[in-house]
C-alpha positions in Angstrom: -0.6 -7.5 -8.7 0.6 -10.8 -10.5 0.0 -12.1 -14.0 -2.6 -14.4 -12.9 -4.7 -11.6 -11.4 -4.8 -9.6 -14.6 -4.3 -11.9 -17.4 -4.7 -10.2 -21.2 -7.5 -11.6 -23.5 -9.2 -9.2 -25.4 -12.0 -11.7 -26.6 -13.5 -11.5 -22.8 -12.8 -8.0 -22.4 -15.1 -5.1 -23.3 -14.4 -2.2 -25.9 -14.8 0.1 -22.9 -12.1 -1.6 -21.0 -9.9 -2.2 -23.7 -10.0 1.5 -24.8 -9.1 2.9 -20.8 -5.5 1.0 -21.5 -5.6 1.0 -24.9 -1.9 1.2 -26.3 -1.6 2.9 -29.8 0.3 0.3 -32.2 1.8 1.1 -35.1 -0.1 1.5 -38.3 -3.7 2.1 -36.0 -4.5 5.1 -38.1 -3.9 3.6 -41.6 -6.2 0.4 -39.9 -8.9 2.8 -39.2 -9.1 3.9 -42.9 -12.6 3.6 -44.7 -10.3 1.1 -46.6 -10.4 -3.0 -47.3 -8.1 -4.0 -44.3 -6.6 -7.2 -43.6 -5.1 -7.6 -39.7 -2.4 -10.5 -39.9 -0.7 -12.3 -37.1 -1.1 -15.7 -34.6 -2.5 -15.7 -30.9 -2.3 -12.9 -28.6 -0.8 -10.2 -31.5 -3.5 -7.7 -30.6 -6.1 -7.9 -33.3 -9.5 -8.1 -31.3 -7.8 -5.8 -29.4 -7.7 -3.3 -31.8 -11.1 -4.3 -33.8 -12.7 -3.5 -30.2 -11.3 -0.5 -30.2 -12.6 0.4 -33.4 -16.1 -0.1 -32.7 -18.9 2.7 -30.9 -17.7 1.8 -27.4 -14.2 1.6 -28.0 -14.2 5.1 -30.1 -16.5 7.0 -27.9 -14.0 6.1 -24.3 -10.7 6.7 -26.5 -11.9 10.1 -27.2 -12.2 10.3 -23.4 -8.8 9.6 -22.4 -7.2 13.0 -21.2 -3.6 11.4 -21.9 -4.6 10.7 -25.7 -5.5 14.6 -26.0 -4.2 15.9 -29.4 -3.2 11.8 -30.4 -5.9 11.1 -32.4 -6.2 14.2 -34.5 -5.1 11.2 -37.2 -7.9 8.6 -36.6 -10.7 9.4 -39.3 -13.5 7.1 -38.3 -15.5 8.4 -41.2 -18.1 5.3 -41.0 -20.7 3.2 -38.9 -18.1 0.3 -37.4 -19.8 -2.6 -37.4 -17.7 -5.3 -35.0 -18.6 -9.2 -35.8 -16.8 -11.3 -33.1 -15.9 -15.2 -34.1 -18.6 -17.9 -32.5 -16.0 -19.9 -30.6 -18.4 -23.0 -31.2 -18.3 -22.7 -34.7 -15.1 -24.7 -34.9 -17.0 -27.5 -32.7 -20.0 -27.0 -35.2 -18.0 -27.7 -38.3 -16.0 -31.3 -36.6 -19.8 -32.2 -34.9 -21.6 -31.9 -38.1 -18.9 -33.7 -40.3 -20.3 -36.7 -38.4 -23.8 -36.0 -37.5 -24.7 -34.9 -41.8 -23.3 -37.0 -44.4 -25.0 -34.7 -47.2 -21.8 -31.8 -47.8 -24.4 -29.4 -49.3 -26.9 -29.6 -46.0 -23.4 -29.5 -44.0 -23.2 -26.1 -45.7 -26.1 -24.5 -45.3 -26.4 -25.4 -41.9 -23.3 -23.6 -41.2 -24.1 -20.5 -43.4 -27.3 -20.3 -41.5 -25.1 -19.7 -38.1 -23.0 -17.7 -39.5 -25.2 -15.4 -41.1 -27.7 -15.1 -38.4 -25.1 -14.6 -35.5 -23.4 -11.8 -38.2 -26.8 -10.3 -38.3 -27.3 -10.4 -34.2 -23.9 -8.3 -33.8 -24.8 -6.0 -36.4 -28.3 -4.8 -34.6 -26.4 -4.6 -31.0 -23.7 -2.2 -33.5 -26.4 -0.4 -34.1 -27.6 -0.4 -31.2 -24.7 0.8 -30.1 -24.4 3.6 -32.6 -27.6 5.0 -31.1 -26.3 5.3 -27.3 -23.5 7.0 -28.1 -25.1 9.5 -30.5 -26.9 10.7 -26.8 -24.1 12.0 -25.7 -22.9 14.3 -28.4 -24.9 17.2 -29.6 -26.4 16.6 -32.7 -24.3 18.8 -34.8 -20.5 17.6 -33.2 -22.2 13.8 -33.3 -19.4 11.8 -34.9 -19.5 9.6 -37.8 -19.9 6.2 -36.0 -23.0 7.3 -34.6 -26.7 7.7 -35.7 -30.0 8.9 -33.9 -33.1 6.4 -34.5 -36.0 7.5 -32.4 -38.8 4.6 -31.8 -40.6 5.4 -35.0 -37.8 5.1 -36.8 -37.0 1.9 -35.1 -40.0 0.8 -35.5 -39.5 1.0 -39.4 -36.5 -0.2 -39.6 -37.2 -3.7 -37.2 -39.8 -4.6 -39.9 -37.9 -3.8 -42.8 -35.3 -6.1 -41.4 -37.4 -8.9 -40.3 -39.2 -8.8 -44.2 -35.4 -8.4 -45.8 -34.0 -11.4 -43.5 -37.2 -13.5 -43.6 -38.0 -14.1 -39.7 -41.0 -15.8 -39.9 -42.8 -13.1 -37.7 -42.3 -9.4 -38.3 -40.4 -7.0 -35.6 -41.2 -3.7 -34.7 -37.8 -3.5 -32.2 -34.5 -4.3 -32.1 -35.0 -6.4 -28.9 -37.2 -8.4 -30.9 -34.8 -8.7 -33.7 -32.3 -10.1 -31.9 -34.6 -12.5 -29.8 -35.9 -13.9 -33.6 -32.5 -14.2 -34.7 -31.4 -16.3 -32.0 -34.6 -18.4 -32.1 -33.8 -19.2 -35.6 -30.5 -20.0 -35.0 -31.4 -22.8 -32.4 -33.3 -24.5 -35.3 -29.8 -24.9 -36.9 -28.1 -25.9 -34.2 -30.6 -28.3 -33.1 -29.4 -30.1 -36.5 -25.9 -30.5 -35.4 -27.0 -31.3 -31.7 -29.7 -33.0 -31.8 -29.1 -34.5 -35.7 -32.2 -36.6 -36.5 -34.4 -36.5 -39.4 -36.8 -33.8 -38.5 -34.2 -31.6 -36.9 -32.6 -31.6 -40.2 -35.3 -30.8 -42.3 -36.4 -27.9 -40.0 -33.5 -26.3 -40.2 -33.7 -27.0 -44.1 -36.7 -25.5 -44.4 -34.9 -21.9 -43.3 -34.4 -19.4 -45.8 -30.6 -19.7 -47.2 -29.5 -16.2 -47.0 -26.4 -14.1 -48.5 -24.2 -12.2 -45.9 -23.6 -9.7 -48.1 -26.9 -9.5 -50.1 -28.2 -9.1 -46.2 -26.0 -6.6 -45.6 -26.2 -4.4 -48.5 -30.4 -4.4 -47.8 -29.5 -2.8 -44.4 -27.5 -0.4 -46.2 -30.6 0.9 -48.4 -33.1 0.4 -45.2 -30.8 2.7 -43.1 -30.2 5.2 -46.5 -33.3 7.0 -45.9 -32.0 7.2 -42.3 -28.4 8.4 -43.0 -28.1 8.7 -46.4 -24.4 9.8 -46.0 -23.6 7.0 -43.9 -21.0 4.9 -44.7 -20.3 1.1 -43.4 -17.5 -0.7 -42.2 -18.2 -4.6 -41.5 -15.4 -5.6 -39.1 -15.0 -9.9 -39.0 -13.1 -10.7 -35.8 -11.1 -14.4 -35.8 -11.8 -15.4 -39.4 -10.0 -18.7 -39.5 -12.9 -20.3 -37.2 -15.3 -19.0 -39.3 -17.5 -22.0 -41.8 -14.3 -21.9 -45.0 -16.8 -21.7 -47.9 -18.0 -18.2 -46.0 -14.6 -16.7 -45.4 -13.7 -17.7 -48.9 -16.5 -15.8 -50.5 -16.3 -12.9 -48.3 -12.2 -12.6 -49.1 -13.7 -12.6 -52.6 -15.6 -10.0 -52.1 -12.8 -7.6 -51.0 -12.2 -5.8 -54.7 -15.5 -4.6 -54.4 -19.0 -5.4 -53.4 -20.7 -2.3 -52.3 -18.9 1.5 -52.7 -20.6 2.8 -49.3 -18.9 -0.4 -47.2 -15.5 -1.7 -46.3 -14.5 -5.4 -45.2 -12.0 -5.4 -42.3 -11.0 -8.8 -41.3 -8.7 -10.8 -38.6 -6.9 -13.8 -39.9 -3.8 -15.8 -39.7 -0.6 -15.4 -41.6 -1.2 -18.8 -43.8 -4.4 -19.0 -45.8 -6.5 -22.3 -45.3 -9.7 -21.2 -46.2 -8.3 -20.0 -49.8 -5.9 -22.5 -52.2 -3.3 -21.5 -53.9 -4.9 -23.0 -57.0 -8.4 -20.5 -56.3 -6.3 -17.9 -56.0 -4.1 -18.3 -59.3 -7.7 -19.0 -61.4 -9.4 -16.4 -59.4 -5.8 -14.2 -59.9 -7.7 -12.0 -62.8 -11.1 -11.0 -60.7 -9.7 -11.7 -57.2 -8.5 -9.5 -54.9 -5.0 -7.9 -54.9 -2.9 -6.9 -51.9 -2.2 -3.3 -52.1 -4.6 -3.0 -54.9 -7.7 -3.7 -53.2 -7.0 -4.2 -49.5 -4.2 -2.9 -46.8 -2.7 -5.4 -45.2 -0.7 -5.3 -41.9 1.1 -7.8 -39.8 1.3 -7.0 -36.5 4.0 -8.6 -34.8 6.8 -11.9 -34.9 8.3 -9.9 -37.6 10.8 -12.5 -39.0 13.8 -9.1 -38.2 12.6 -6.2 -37.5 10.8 -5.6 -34.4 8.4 -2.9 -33.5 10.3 -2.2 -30.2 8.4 1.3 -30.1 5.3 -0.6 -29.4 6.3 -3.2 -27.1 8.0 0.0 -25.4 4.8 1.8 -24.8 3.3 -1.7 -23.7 5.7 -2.3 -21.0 5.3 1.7 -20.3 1.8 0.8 -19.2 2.4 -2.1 -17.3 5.0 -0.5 -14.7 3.1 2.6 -14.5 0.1 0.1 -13.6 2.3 -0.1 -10.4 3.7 3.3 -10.0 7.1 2.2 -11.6 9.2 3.2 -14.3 10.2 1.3 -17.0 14.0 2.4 -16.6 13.4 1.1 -13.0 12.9 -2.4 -14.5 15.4 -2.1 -17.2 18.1 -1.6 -14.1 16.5 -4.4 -12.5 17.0 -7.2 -15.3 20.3 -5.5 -16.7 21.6 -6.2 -13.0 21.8 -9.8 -13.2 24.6 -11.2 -12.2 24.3 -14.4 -14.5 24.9 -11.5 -17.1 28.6 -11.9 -17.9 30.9 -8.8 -16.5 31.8 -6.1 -19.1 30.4 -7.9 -22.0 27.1 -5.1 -22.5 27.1 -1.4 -21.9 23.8 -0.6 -20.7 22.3 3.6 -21.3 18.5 3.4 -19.7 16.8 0.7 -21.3 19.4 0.2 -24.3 21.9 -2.4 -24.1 24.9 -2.4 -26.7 27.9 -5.3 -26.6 31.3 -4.3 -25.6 33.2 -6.0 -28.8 36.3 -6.7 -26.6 34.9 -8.1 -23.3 32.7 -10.5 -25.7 35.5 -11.5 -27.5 38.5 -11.9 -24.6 36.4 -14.2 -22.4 36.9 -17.1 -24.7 40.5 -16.4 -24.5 40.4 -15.7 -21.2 38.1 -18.9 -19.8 39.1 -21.2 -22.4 35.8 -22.1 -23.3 36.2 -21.8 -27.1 39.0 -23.4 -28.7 37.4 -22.7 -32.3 36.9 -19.5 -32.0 40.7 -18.8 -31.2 41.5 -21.1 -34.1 39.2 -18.7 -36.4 40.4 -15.7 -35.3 44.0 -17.1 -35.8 43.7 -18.1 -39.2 42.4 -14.5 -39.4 46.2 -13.0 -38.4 45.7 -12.1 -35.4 46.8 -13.4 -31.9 44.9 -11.9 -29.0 40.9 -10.5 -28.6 43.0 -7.0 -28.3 44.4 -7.3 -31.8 40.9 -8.6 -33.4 38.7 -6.2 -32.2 41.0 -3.2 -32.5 40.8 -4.0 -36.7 40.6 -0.5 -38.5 38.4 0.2 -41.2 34.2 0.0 -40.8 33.7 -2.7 -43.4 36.4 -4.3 -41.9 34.8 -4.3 -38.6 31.2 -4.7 -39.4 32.0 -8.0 -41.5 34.6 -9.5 -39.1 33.8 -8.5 -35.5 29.8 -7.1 -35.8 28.2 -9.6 -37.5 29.7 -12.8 -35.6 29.7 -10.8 -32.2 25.8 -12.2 -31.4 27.3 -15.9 -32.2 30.0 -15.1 -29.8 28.4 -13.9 -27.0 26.2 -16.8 -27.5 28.7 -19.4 -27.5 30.2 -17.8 -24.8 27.0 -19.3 -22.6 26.8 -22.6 -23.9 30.3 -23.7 -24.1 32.0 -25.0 -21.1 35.5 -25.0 -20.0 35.7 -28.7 -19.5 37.4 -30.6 -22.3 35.9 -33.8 -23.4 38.6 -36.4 -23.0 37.8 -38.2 -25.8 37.5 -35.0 -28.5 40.0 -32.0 -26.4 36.8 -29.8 -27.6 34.8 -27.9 -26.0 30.9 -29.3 -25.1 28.1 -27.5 -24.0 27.3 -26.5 -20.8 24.3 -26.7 -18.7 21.4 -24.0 -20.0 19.7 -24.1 -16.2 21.0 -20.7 -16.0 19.4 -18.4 -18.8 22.2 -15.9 -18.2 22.5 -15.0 -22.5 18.7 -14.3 -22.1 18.8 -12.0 -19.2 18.3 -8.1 -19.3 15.8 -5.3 -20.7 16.3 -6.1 -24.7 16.6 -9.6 -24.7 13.7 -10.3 -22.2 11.4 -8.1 -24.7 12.9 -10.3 -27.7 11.8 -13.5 -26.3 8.2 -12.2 -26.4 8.2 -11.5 -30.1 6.8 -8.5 -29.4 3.2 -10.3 -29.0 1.1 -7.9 -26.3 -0.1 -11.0 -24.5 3.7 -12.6 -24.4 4.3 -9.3 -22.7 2.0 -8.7 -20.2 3.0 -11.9 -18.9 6.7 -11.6 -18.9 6.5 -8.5 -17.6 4.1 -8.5 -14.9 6.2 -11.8 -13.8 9.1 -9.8 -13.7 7.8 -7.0 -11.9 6.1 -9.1 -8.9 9.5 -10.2 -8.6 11.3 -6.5 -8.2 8.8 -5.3 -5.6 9.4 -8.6 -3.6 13.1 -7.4 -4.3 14.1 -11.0 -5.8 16.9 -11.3 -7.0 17.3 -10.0 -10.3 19.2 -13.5 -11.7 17.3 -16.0 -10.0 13.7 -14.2 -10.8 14.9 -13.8 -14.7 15.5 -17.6 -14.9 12.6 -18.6 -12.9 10.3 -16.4 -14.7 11.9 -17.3 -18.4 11.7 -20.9 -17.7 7.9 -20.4 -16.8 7.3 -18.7 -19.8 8.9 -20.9 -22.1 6.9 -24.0 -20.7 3.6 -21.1 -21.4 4.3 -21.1 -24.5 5.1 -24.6 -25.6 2.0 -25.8 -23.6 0.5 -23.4 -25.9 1.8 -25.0 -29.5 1.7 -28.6 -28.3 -2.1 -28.0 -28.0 -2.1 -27.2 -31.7 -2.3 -31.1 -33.0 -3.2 -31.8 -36.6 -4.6 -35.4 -37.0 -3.4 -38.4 -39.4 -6.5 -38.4 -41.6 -5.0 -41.9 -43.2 -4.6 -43.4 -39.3 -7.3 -41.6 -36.9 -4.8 -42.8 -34.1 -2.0 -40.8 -35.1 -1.5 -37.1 -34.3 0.9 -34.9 -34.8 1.8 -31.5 -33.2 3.5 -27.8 -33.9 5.6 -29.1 -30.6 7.0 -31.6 -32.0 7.9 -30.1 -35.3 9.4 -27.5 -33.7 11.7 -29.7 -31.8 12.7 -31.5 -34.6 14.1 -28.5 -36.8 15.5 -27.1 -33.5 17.8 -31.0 -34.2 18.8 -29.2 -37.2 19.8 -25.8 -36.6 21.2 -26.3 -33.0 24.0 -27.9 -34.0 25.0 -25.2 -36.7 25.9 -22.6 -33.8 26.9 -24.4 -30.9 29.3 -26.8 -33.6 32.6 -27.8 -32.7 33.6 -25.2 -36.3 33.2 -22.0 -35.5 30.7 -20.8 -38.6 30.3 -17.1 -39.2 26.8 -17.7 -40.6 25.3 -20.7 -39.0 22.4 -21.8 -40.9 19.5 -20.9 -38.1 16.1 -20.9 -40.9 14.3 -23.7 -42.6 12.6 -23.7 -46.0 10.7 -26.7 -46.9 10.0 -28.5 -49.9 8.0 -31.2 -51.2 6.4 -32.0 -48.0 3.7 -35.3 -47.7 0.4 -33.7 -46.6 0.5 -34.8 -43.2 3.8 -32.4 -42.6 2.9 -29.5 -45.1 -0.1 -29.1 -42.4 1.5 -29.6 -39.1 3.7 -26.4 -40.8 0.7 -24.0 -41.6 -0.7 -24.6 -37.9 2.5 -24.1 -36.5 3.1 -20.4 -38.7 -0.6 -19.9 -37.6 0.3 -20.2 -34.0 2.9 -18.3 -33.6 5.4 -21.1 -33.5 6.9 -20.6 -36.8 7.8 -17.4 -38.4 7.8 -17.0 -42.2 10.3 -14.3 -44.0 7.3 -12.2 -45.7 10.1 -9.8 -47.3 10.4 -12.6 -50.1 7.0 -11.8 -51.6 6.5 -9.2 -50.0 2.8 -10.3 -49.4 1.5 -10.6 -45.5 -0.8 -13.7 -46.3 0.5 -17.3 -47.2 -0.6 -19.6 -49.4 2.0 -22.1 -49.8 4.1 -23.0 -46.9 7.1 -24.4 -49.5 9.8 -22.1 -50.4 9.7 -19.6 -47.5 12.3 -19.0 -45.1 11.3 -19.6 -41.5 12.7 -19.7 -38.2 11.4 -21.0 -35.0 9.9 -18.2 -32.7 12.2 -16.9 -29.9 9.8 -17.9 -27.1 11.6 -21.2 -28.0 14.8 -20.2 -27.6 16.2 -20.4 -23.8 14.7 -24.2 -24.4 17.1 -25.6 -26.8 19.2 -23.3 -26.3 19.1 -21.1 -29.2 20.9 -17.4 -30.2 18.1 -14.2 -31.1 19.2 -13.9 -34.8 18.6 -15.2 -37.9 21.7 -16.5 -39.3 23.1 -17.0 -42.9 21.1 -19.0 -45.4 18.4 -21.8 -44.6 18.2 -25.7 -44.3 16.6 -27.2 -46.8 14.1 -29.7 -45.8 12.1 -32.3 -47.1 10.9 -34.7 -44.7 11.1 -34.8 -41.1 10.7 -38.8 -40.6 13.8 -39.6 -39.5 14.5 -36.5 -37.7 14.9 -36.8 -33.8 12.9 -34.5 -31.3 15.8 -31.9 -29.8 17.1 -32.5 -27.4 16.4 -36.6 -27.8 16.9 -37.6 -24.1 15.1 -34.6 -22.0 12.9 -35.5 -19.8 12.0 -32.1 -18.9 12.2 -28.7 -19.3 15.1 -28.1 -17.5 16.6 -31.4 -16.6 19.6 -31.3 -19.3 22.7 -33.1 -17.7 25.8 -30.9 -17.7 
């Protein structure tokens, strides 16, 4: 089975299917809470996935899972999910309307008309939901997350919703709730399609409705129902969502309503939320820790959470009757690997000091090295690495054996006739990048990066490829992946309507800058491999937020130790390793950061590539 056959989208996947393979990530439990809950990450870093999970569906078929028996003694679901998906044309709605209504208050309403009448559609199908699943339980071991309505009492509720959100003609089902809802919403869109004169006041006609004041009348209808029920309202790809909305529902998480929680997807940076609203709001507003949990869920800026990304490429190879030590032999075989320089023990992979240090000696390859080690006192890679002393060693052979091993790739054993140094040599092979560890570090840890490394990589090792030639094939294919996917994030010029700019191309340019500081004819101990920014022009401070938001930068949250950012000046960020076999680039952080202030006269790295892998030796 390839990549292409099962590719990993949980926005077109059910809560039923997502929940038969459903992985548990770290921190699900605490997610789950009856808590304000904020999901933070770019693309593909699993939070549908796990908002799916959380809902009627999802619950009821995780509960099923023999394999999960005695796993989710911890998951208290102690409330009615509700799961609002994004409306993927909302983000077309909001540029169409821009042009179609010059009025910004009409503009508004229009949008908070979709909004709330699609939020309202997804909350009768929760429902709905709710009501299957309470079928299959006995009334008395009937979870939480579920509720018995018969038709009476459906009856009643339909027209207490249709008189609460003003549908011009009263329900007495839920079919017919959700058939007036979407009738009503056509009038809106009809504005923005069809924008004439009459469209737009028929749609201005509608009621204008509060989410929340909408929600918090369900609450009391359903009270007389349940009156122990408890709510969770579950918003699912915020950032497309109308601003003004998200802004006042963000508001809203220090408290609107003791019986209901907000749980939200969003992106790292903020865009919907200034920094200026949120000093002046900093008295009333909401409060990380304080009144909502807040998790991010993977490109960690250090730390990886290898025991999930474990667990996900667990379930890939047993997909295909394999073990994941099966694959770990496979990649840790390569033979672009170089010999004796890692040790591996199953999937682990550890560097043997003295191999990684004696090849320069040995193949000549880095002239500055020897020179730094010299100055040091010593005279062969023996001598250096058999240094005494733990401090000794973890501050003169540990922390510069990653930038070794590194160099040890890109440098060549030709000298430069000009210079006698050593130059770079040809990154067509990927060998640094090759094996178990570093294959799962170029995917971040993202569960979508995975699946399609991995399921790349196993194709190849039932076809019994060969382990070096599949690794570089299959990591050059990824890389393009991903930068097709940033160079799709463009931000336009909004002072020239010609110009555009892209997260590609910023990348490229700080990859001009930090390139250079480990693959530099000095040998630096702590080459500067992280940008912070400061005092950006507009145009750039943006391309930056939709680059962090996409995954293509990744901020150093342990500064403010806050998962959402408002200001994209004065944080420490690095370029995502999914970049890294391009430029090339070493999986580490390095010393301090670059400080940057404009990028104008910064060149795209490398200047004269033509492709991906068309560098001249």
């Amino acid at each position: 089975m390839s990549s292409e056959i099962i590719p990993y989208n949980a926005r077109h996947t059910a809560p039923r299917q997502i929940a038969e393979s459903f992985i548990i990530p770290r921190n699900f439990f605490q997610i789950a809470r009856n808590e304000n809950t904020l999901l933070v990450g770019p693309r593909g870093s699993g939070k549908t996935t796990i908002l799916k999970a959380l809902t009627p569906s999802g619950l009821y078929h995780l509960h099923q899972r023999s394999d999960l028996i005695g796993k989710l003694d911890d998951l208290s679901v102690q409330y009615l999910p509700i799961y609002i998906p994004a409306e993927t044309s909302w983000k077309g709605d909001a540029q169409a309307i821009r042009q179609a209504i010059s009025d910004s208050g009409a503009r508004d309403a229009i949008l908070n008309g979709l909004f709330v009448d699609h939020a309202l559609h997804w909350l009768v199908l929760t429902i709905e939901e709710a009501r299957r699943y309470f079928e299959r339980y006995e009334e008395k071991h009937a979870p939480a997350w579920t509720i018995h309505i018969d038709d009476h009492s459906e009856e009643r509720l339909s027209r207490l919703m249709s008189d609460l959100w003003r549908l011009e003609k009263i329900q007495t089902s839920f079919l017919g709730l959700k058939l007036a809802l979407i009738d009503r919403s056509n009038i809106y869109r009809s504005a923005i399609t069809n924008a004439s004169a009459s469209t737009l006041e028929c749609a201005m006609r509608l009621p204008s409705l509060d989410i929340l004041q909408m929600f918090r009348g369900v609450i009391e209808i359903v009270h007389e129902l349940r009156p122990d029920l408890k709510w969770s309202f579950n918003f699912d790809e915020m950032e497309i969502a109308p601003r003004h909305v998200v802004s006042m529902l963000y508001e809203n998480l220090r408290s609107w309503d003791q019986r209901a929680v907000l749980k939200f997807s969003l992106f790292p940076y903020v865009d919907f939320y200034s920094l200026e609203e949120k000093m002046r709001s900093s008295v009333k507003g909401p409060v990380e820790g304080q009144d909502y949990q807040a998790f991010q869920l993977t490109n960690e800026f250090q730390k990886k959470d290898s025991e999930f990304a474990q667990k996900l490429v667990e379930a890939e190879c047993a997909r295909r009757d394999l073990s994941v030590f099966e694959l770990a032999r496979y990649l840790n075989s390569s033979k672009a690997i170089h010999p004796g320089t890692r040790k591996s023990d199953g999937i682990k992979s550890t560097r043997i000091f003295e191999a990684v240090f004696q090849r320069p000696f040995e193949q000549k390859t880095d002239p500055a090295l020897i020179e730094h080690i010299s100055k040091k006192g010593y005279k062969t890679a023996k001598d250096f690495t058999s240094a005494q002393g733990e401090n000794t060693r973890a501050r003169m052979i540990r922390k510069i054996a990653p930038i070794v091993e590194f160099r040890n790739y890109y440098l060549s054993e030709e000298r430069s006739k000009r210079k006698g140094k050593s130059r770079r040599g040809s990154p067509k092979g990927f060998g640094y990048y090759h094996g178990y560890n570093q294959i799962v570090d170029l995917t971040e840890c993202n569960p979508r990066a995975i699946k399609y490394y991995i399921n790349d990589l196993l194709d190849a090792l039932q076809k019994g490829e060969d382990a070096g030639v599949a690794q570089n094939r299959v990591i050059g294919r990824n890389v393009d992946r991903f930068r097709a996917l940033i160079a799709s994030q463009i931000v336009p010029d909004e002072s020239d309507a010609s110009a555009m700019e892209n997260s590609l191309r910023l990348a490229d340019k700080i990859a001009s800058m930090i390139v250079p500081e480990v693959l530099s004819e000095k040998f630096k101990t702590e080459p500067r491999l992280t940008v912070e920014f400061k005092n950006l022009d507009e145009q750039t401070k943006r391309t930056v937020e939709v680059a962090i938001n996409a995954g293509a930068l990744i901020v150093d949250q342990s500064r403010n130790n806050a998962m959402l950012i408002y200001d994209v000046e004065d944080q420490r960020l690095r370029l995502s390793h999914s970049f890294a076999p391009y430029f090339p680039l070493p999986l580490i952080t390095g010393g301090n950061p670059i400080i940057v202030s404009s990028l104008n006269n910064i060149e795209t790295y490398p200047a004269d590539q033509s492709d991906l892998f068309g560098w001249a030796d």
